[in-house]
Structures are given as C-alpha cells and as structure tokens.
C-alpha positions in Angstrom: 0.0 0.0 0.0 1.5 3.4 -1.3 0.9 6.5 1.1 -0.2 9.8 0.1 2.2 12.4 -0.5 1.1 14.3 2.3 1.5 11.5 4.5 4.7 10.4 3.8 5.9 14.3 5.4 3.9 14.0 8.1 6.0 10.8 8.9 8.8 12.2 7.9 8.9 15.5 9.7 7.8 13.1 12.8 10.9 10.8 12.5 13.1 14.0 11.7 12.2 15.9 14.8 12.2 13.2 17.4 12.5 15.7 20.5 9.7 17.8 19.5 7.8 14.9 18.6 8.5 13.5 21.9 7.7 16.7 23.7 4.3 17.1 21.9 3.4 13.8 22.9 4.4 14.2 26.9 2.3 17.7 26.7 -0.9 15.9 25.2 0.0 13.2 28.2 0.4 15.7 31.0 -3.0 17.9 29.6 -5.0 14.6 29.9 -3.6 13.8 33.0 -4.4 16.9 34.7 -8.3 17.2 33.3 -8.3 13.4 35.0 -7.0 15.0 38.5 -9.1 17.9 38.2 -12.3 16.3 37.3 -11.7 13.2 39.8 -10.9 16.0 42.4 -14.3 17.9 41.7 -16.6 14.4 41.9 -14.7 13.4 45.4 -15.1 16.9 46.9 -18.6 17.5 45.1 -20.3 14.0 45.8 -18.1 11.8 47.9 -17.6 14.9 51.1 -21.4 15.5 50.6 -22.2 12.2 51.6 -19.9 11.9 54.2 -20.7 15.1 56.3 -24.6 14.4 55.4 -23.7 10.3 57.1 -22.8 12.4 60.2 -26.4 14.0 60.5 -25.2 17.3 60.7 -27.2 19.4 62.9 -29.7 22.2 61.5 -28.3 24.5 64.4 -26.1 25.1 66.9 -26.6 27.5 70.1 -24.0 28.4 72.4 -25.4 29.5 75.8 -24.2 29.3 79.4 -24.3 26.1 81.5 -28.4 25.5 81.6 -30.4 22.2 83.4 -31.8 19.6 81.6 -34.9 20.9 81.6 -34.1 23.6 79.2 -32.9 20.8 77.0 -35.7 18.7 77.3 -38.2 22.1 76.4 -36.1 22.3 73.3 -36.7 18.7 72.4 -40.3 19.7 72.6 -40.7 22.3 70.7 -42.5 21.7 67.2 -40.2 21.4 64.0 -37.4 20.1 66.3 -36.7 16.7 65.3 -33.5 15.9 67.7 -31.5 18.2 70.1 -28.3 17.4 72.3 -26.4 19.3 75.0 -22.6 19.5 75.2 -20.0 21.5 76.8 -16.9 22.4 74.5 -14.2 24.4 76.8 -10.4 26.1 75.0 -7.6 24.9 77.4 -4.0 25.5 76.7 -2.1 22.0 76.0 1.5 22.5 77.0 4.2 20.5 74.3 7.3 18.7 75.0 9.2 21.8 74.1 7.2 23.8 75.9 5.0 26.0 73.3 1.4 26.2 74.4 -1.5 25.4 71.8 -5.1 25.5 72.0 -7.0 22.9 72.2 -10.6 22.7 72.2 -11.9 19.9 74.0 -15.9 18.6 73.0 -17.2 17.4 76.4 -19.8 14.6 75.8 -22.0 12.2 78.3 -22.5 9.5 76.3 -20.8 9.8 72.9 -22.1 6.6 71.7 -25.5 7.8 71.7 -24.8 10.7 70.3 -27.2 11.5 66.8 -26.1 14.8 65.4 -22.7 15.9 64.6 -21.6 12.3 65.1 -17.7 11.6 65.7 -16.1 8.5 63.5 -13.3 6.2 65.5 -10.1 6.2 63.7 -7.8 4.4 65.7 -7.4 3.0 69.5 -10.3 3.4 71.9 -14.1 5.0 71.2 -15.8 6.0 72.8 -13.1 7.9 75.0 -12.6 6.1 78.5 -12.5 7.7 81.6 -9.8 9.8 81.9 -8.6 9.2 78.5 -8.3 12.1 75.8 -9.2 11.2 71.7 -8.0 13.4 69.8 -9.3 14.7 66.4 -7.0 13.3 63.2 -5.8 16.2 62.0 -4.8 17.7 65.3 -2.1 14.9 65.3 0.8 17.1 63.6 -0.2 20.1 65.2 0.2 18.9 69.1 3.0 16.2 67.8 1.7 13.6 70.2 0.1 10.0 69.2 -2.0 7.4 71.0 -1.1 6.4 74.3 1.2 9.8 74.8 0.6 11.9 77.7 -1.3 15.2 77.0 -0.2 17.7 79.8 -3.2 20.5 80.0 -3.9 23.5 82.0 -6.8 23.6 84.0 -9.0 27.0 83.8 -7.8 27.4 87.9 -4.3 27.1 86.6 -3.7 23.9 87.5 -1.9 21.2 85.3 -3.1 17.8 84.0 -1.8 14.9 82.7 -4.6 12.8 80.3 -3.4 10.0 78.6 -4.1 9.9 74.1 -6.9 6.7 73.9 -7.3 7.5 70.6 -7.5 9.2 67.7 -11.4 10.2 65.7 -12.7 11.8 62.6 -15.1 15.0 62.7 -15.7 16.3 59.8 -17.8 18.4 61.7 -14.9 20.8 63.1 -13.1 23.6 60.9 -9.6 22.7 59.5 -6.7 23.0 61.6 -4.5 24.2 59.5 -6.7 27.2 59.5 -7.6 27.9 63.5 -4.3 26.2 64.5 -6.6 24.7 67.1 -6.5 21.5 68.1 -9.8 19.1 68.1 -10.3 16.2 71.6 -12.8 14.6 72.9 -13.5 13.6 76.8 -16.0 11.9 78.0 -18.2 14.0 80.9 -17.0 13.2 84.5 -19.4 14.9 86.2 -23.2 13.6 84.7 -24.8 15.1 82.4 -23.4 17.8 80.0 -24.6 21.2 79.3 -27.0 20.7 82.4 
C-alpha cells in the first residue's frame, strides 16, 4: 500500500524531529492527566464529602449558651419542628508541648458519645468511645500537638492547674473547621461529672 504524499511528510517530519515529537506527545499526556486530577478532584469533593458530612447527621443549628439544666434541654426537644436536640460542653484549654510551646485545644465534652445522633464523631484508631480519663484526639490535630495514641497530654486547667490525660485514641469529625486554619487542636473527653450542658 503506497501512502499519500502528504503523509509520507507528516511521517517524515515526525521521524526527523524526534525531541519535539516526543515533547508534543508528553504535553498531550500531562493535559489529559491533569483534566483526569481535576475532574476526579471535583466528583470526590462534590459527591463523595457531601455524603460523608450528610452520614454524620449534621445538625440544622447550633446554640451556644451558658451552662443551663436539663430541663431547658428537654423544652427544646419539645418544641414543634425540632426533630432531635443534644447538649454539650466544648471548653479552649491550653495544651503545654514537649518543648514547651502552648497550643489550643478545644476539648468537646460529651456524656455519652455513643448515643450521640447529630454531629456524630467517627473512631479512627485505638479506643471509642473515650474512657474515663482518656483524651481522643481529632486526626488532624495529630501534627499540630505532635503527640500519638497512648502519649501523655499535659493541659492546664482553667484554675491554673496542670493535668496529665493519657491519648486513647484518635477520631474523625468532619464536623470541626480545618486545623490548618484555626491552628486549634480538636479532643474529645467523655463527661466526669453527669450530664453535659446541664
């Protein structure tokens, strides 16, 4: 089979200018590579996050108030359009580091956390829910506070005070804002003293 004129110089200019052929051929690569990322990117952050932080039964609102009695709560639970409503006590500490730089840390204060319906927390790693005692910490807090499970978390007290909790374990809320951003860290302790909020 005889080729066309014209496509005996296409072939030849091809095999004649290998380098540029070669770098044509790595930029069409690279351009359908990168409209792959892009568009994968856009489906996980459009559809696959959706359905994550709607599996956690995010909560319509949240009010922050002072301590209030579990009647209050109980009123709210009451009230027509309100289809669930939980109480819980989320306090800033300091958490002093090994070489001695103080972070934030905002600790979410929950009774029971495995009956918990809104806003709910996913186990990552060692215990869930948190024991008594014991301090889970929030994923992406891990690099900020440079601590891991079974570590001891030294914090300070609102009196002042230091305290030594030990890591239990480690959790997912997608709930929280992103750390790199508040440069807060995320924990979770489980309520010492009855109910929360009340």
């Amino acid at each position: 089979m005889r080729l066309k004129p014209r496509w005996k110089k296409v072939l030849r200019d091809l095999w004649g200018n290998k380098l540029r052929t070669t770098l044509v051929v790595l930029s069409i690569a690279i351009g359908v590579f990168a409209i792959g990322m892009i568009t994968g990117t856009q489906i996980l952050l459009r559809e696959d996050l959706a359905v994550a932080w709607k599996g956690t039964n995010p909560a319509s609102a949240t009010l922050y108030t002072d301590p209030f009695d579990a009647d209050l709560l109980h009123s709210i639970k009451r009230l027509e359009g309100v289809a669930e409503a939980e109480g819980r006590r989320s306090i800033t500490l300091p958490i002093l580091l090994n070489d001695g730089e103080r972070k934030q840390m905002n600790v979410l204060v929950v009774d029971d956390f495995e009956a918990m319906a809104l806003n709910t927390i996913s186990p990552v790693n060692g215990a869930w829910p948190p024991t008594k005692y014991g301090l889970v910490v929030e994923r992406a807090s891990l690099d900020l506070i440079g601590l891991e499970v079974g570590d001891t978390a030294v914090i300070e007290t609102a009196n002042g005070r230091e305290r030594e909790l030990e890591i239990v374990g480690i959790a997912h809320d997608i709930n929280v804002n992103p750390v790199r951003a508040t440069h807060l860290c995320f924990t979770y302790l489980i309520s010492q003293v009855g109910k929360v909020g009340c």
